[in-house]
VEXDREN-2710 file (C-alpha; in Angstrom, 1 decimal):
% VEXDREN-2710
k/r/px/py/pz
1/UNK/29.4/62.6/-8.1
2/UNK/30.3/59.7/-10.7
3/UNK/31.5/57.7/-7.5
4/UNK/28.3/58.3/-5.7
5/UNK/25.9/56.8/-8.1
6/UNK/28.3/54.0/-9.2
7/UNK/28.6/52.9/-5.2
8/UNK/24.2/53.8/-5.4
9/UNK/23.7/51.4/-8.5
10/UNK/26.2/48.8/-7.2
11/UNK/24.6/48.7/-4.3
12/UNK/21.1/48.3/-5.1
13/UNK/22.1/46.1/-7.4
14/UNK/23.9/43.8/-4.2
15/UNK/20.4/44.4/-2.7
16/UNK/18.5/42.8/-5.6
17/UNK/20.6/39.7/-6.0
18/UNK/20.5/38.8/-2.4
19/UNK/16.5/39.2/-1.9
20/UNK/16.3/36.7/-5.2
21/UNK/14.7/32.8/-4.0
22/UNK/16.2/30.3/-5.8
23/UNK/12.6/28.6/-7.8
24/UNK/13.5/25.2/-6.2
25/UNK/13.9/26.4/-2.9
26/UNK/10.1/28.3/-3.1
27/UNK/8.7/24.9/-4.4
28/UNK/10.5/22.8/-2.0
29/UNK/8.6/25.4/0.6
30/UNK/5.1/26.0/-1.1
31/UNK/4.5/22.4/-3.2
32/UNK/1.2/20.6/-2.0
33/UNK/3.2/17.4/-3.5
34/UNK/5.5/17.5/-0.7
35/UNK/3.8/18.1/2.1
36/UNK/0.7/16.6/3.2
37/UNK/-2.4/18.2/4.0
38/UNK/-3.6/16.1/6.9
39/UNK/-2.1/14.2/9.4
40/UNK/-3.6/11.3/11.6
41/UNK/-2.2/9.5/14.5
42/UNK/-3.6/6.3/15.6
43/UNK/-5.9/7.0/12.9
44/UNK/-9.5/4.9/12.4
45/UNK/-10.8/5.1/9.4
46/UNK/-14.3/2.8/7.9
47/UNK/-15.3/2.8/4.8
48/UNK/-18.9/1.9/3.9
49/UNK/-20.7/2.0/0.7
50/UNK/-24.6/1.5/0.5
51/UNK/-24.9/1.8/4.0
52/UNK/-22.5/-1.7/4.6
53/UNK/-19.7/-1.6/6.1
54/UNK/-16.6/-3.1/3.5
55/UNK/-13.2/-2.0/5.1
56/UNK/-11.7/-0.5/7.9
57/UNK/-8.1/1.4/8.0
58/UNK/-6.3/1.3/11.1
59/UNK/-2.9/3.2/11.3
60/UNK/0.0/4.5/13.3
61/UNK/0.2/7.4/11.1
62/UNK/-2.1/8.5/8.5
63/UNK/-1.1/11.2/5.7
64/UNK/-3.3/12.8/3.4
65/UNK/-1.9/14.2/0.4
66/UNK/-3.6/16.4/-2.5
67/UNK/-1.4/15.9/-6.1
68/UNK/-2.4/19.4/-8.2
69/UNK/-3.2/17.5/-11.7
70/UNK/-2.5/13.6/-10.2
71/UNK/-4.1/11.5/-7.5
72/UNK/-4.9/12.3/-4.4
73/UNK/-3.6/9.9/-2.1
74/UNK/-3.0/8.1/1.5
75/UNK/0.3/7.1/3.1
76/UNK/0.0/5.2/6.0
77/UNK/3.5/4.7/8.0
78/UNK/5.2/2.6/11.1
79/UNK/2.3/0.2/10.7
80/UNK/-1.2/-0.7/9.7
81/UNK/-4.1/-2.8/9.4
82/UNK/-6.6/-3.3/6.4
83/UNK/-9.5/-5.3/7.7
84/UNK/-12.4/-6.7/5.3
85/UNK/-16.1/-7.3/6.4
86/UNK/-18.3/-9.6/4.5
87/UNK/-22.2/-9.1/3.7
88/UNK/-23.0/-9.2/7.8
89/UNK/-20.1/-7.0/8.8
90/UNK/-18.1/-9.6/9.7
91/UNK/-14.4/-9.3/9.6
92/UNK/-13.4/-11.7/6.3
93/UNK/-10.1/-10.5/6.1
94/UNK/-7.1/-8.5/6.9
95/UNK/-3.8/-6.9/5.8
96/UNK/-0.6/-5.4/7.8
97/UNK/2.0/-4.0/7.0
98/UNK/4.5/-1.6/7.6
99/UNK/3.8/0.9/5.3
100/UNK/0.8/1.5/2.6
101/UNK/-0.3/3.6/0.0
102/UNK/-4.1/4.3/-1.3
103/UNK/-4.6/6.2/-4.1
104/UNK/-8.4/7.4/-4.3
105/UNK/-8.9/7.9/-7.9
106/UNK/-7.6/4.2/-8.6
107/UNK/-9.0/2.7/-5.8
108/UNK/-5.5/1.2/-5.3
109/UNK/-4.2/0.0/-2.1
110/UNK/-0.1/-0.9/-2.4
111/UNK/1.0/-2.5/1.3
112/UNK/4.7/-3.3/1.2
113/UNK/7.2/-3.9/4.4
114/UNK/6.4/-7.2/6.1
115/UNK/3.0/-7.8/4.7
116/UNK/0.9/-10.6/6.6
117/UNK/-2.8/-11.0/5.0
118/UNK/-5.0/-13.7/7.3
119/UNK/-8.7/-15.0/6.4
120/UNK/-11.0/-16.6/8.4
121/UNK/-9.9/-19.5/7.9
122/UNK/-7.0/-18.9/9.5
123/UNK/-4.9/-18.9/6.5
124/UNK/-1.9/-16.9/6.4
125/UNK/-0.2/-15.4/3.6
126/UNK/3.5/-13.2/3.7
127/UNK/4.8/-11.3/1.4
128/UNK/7.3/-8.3/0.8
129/UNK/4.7/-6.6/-1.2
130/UNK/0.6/-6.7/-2.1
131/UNK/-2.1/-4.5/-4.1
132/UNK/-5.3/-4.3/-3.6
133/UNK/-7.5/-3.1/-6.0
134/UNK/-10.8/-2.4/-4.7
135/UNK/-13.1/-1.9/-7.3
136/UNK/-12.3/-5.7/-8.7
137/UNK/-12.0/-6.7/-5.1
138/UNK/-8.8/-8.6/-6.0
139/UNK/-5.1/-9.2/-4.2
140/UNK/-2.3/-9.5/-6.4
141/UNK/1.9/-9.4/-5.9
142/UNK/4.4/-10.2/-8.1
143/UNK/7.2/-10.7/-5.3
144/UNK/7.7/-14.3/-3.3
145/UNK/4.7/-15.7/-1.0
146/UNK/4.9/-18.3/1.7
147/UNK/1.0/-19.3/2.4
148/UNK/0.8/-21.3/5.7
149/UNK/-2.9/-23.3/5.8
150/UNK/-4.8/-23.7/9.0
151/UNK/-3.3/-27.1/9.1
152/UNK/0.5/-26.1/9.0
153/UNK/0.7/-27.1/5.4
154/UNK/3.3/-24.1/3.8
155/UNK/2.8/-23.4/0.2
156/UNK/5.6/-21.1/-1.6
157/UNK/5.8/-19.3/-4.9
158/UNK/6.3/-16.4/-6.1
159/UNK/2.9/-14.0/-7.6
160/UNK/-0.2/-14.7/-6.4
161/UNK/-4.3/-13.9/-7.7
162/UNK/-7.1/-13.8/-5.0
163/UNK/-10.5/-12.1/-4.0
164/UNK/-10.6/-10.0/-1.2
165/UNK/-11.3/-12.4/1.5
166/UNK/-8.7/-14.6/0.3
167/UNK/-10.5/-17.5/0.3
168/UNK/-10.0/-18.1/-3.5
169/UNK/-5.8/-17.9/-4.6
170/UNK/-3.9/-18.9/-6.8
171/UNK/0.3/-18.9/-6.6
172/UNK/1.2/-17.7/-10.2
173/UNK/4.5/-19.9/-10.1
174/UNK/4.9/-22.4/-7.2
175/UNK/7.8/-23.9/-6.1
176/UNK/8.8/-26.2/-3.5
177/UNK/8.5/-30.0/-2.6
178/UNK/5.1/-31.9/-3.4
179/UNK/4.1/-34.5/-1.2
180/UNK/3.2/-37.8/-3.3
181/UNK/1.6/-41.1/-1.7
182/UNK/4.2/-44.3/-2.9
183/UNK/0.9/-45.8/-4.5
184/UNK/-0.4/-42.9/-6.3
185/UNK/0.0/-42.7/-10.1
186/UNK/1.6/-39.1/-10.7
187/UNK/0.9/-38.9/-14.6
188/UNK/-3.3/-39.8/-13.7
189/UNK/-3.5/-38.8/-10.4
190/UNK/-5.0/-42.2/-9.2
191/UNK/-4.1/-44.3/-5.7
192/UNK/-3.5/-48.1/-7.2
END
């Protein structure tokens, strides 16, 4: 009888072990953070406030994710478009990319992966990386920027400031060749 409920207990206790889930196994499984709650394709998004239109999101894939205790956010993957309207709904401006993150809480737009931003002007900036951050309505990136003017002037640097319709810029720390007149006085910046 001793056998018996030695093979009994050994056995319920081979029973218990095997129905145990490892913890990280049931979070990898059950965790909002890694999965998304939505998912777009060829996704249209526009985003208005007071009745105007201000943005519109186009993207190849759209996914929605809800952090418990952090930021909701967006990830937009294999390509997308940021376009910018001005006061009559015009488009002003517009980002791609390969990839993109909004967060909603910081109104923060990060765009990395081949970014191209264009105005309409016809200037073109590119860049490795750019943030947007909507609620100063400002572009910045720390990384390397080639600006090419409607002209075919090319301006390199590397950071770069500007408003939202990147009309007003400024490269943080330029670099290149500077194209001086043989007449011109460089220390006054006078033709003689």
């Amino acid at each position: 009888m001793t056998l018996v409920k030695i093979t009994g207990i050994s056995l319920f206790t081979l029973i218990l072990a095997g129905c145990r889930n490892d913890i990280e196994q049931v979070r990898a499984i059950t965790d909002k953070n890694t999965h998304p709650t939505q998912t777009s394709h060829n996704a249209v998004y526009t985003f208005s406030e007071k009745g105007k239109k201000q943005t519109r999101l186009e993207a190849t894939l759209l996914e929605q994710f809800e952090m418990e205790g952090e930021d909701d956010y967006l990830l937009a993957s294999n390509g997308f478009t940021m376009i910018f309207f001005d006061s009559s709904a015009q488009e002003d401006a517009r980002i791609t990319a390969g990839n993109g993150k909004y967060e909603e809480k910081k109104k923060l737009l990060t765009a990395w992966d081949s970014v191209i931003l264009t105005n309409k002007a016809g200037e073109k900036l590119e860049t490795e990386e750019l943030i947007y951050l909507q609620d100063s309505a400002r572009i910045v990136t720390d990384k390397q920027v080639t600006i090419t003017l409607s002209g075919g002037t090319v301006l390199r640097g590397r950071g770069l400031e500007s408003n939202d319709s990147f009309t007003q810029y400024r490269i943080i720390q330029p670099t290149g060749d500077i194209m001086v007149e043989e007449n011109q006085d460089s220390t006054h910046g006078k033709n003689q």
